[in-house]
Structure formats: structure tokens, C-alpha cells
N, C-alpha and C positions, 0 to 999 in steps of 0.2 A: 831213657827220658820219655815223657810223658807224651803221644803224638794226640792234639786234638784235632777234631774234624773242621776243623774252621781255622782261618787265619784273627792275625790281632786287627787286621784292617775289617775284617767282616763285621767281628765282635762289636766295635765300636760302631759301624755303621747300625746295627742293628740298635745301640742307645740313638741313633739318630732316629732311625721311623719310630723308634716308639715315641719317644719326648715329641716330636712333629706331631703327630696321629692324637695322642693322649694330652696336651696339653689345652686347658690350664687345668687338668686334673691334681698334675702334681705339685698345684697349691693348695687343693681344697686336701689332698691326704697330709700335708704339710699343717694346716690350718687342724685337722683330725691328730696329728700327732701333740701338738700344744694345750689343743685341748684335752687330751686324755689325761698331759699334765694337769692343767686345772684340776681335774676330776681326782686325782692322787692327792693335792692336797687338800682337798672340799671335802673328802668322806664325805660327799652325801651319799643317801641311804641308797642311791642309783648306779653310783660311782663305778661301784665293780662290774655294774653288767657291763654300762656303757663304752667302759674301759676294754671289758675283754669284747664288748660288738665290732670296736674299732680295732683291735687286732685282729678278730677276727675276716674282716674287711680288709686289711692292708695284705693279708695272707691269701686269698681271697681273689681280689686285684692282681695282686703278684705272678700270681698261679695261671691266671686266664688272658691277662692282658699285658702279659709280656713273654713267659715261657711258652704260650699257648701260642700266642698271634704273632709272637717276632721272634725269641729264643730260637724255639723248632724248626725254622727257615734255614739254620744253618749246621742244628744238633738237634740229631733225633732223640737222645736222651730227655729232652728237654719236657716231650709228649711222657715221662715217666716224672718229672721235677714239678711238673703241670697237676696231674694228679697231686702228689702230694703237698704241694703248700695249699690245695683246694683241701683237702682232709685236714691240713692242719688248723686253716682259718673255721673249719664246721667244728672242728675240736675247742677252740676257743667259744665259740656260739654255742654248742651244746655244753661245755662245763660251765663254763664265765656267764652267760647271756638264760640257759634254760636251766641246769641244776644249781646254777649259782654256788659254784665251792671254789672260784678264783676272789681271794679277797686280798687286795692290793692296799697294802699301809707305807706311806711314808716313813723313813728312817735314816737317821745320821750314821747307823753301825757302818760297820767296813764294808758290808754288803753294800746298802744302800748308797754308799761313796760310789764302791766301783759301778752301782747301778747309774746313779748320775752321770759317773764319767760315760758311761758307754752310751746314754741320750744322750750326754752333751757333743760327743764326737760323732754319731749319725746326724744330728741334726745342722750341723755346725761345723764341727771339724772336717767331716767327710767331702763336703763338695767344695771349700777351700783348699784342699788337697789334693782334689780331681783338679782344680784349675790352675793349681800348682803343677803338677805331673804333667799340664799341654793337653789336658782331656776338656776340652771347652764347651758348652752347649752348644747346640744339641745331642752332640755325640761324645756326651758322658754319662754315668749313673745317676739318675737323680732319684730323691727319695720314693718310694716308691715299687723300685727293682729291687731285687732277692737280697743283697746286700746290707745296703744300708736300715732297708726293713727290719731285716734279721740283728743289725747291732742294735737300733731303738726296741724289739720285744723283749729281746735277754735283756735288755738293761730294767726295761718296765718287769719284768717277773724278777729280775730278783729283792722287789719289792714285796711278794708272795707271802702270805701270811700262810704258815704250817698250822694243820700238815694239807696239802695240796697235792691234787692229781697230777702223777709224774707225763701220761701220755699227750698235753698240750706242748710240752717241750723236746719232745724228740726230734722232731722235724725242723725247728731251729735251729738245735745244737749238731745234727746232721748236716743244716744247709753252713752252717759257722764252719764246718771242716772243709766241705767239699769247696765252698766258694774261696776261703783264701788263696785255693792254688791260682785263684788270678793275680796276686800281687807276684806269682815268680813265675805264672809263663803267660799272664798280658798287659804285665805292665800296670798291672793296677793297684799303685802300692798303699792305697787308702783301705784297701781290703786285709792288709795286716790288721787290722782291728779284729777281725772276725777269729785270730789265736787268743786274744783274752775273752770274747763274745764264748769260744767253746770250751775253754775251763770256767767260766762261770756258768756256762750251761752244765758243766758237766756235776760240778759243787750242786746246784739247785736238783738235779737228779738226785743224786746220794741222797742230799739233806732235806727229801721235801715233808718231811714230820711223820710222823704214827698218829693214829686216834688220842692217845695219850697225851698228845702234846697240841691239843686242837685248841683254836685261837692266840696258841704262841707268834711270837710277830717273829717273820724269818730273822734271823744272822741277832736275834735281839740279846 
């Protein structure tokens, strides 16, 4: 069995200073993730960068001000989780924001279903679940932390118009593995999401197009 360096009591306290210390931040990334919607259906001509600026800011945030500042308090892993969602959200800024080849289109295919589904249950599903489970605020995940982050970007990419740079999605589909194991050893069983989060990460790898198939709309 798997021994962490922390208790389930610690864990949750550590969603208590941060939601304490950071809020009302996690309305304004809240406020950022609805927006990015708007921007998915607007195609306007800004949409993409803006889209991948704002991921790349929730990665970002993620990385500094919570693995950084409260995670690592109780897991030193955390100063290695820290680095890398900081790489991933620069990853999203430099492809999406400065080379501009993250081009996000709306879609009814099977993709873009399960894409919705997986916004609709970070945004929605997931903290109705926490307060189901007896995780109440302060000391639960709110949008924002590695999790529920990580089900709203796979959902937003697999909006991804082919063929698309494979390296913005590592480090999601990485964090989609590593974090479920909190629905089976803390109790945090809204983080089963993060098992469909990483086979759709994993599909958007395989499938992110050749040059040959440039401006084909994913899963279309």
C-alpha cells in the first residue's frame, strides 16, 4: 500500500489556508474559466490566444500558489509538482499566446461531448461532490487547485483543432494520473473524474494531427 507523507487531516487543512489566504481569487479564475468559454464560442480572431493566456495562468496559479505556498508544507514532492505545472502554464503561453498553434473550435463530435462533459463536471459537478463527500469550505478543493484545473484544460483541449503541439498536454495528463489516487487514499472521490480526464488526455496525444491534416477540427 501506498505510505504518504501526510495525513488526510493535513491534506484538507492545507485546502483550508489556501481558500483562507487566496480568496476571493477563486471567483475571479472561476469568472476566467467561463470566460474562456465565451471565447470557444466567439471565434473571435483573439480567442485562441486568450483561451490558451487563461490556461496558461490557472497552471501557473496552480503551480505557485498552492504546491508552492501550502502543498510543500506537508510533501516535499510538491517543490517538483510546483515546477512543473509553472512549465506547463509557459507551455500554454508560448504555444497558444506567442506561436499561436493552439486553435480551439467548438464541436458536437464525441470529442467535444466528452469535452463538455469534463467542463461541465470541474466547474459544477466537482464542488457539489466535495460538499457531498462532508469536504465543506474552506477545507475543500476549489477551482483553482491541481485537480479540478486539470479536468476543465483536458476538457478545453480536446476542443484542439489538428494537428496541434503534443508537449502542452503532458503535464495534465501526468497530473490526471497522479492526482486520482486521492479519490482511493484521501477520500476524495470527486477526483475519479481525473480516470476519464487521462484517457482523453491520452486519445488527444495519439491523435494530435500531422502537417497533412492542418486546420482539420479535432475528433471531426
Amino acid at each position: 500500500m501506498i505510505q504518504l507523507p501526510f495525513t488526510v487531516e493535513q491534506f484538507l487543512a492545507v485546502f483550508h489556508d489556501y481558500n483562507e489566504a487566496a480568496w476571493p481569487v477563486q471567483m475571479i479564475l472561476l469568472a476566467l474559466a467561463f470566460l474562456s468559454l465565451a471565447f470557444l464560442f466567439s471565434q473571435w480572431r483573439w480567442s485562441d490566444v486568450l483561451i490558451s493566456a487563461i490556461l496558461g495562468i490557472f497552471w501557473i496559479w496552480s503551480g505557485l500558489a498552492y504546491h508552492l505556498a501550502y502543498f510543500a508544507s506537508i510533501n516535499p514532492l510538491a517543490y517538483l509538482f510546483a515546477v512543473l505545472f509553472v512549465v506547463a502554464g509557459l507551455l500554454f503561453l508560448w504555444h497558444g499566446a506567442v506561436r499561436r498553434n493552439l486553435h480551439f473550435r467548438s464541436s458536437r463530435s464525441a470529442r467535444g461531448l466528452v469535452g463538455y462533459a469534463l467542463i461541465s463536471f470541474a466547474l459544477l459537478v466537482y464542488p457539489a461532490w466535495s460538499l457531498l463527500a462532508g469536504h465543506g469550505y474552506p477545507a475543500m478543493p476549489t477551482f483553482g487547485v491541481p485537480c479540478p484545473t486539470t479536468l476543465f484544460t483536458v476538457g478545453m483541449l480536446a476542443f484542439l483543432a489538428r494537428p496541434y503541439p503534443r508537449t502542452p498536454l503532458i503535464v495534465p495528463v501526468l497530473w490526471s494520473m497522479v492526482g486520482v489516487q486521492a479519490a482511493f487514499l484521501l477520500g476524495v472521490p470527486q477526483d475519479l473524474g481525473l480516470l476519464v480526464a487521462a484517457v482523453v488526455g491520452v486519445v488527444l496525444l495519439v491523435h494530435s494531427g500531422t502537417p497533412g491534416e492542418r486546420g482539420e477540427v479535432a475528433a471531426s
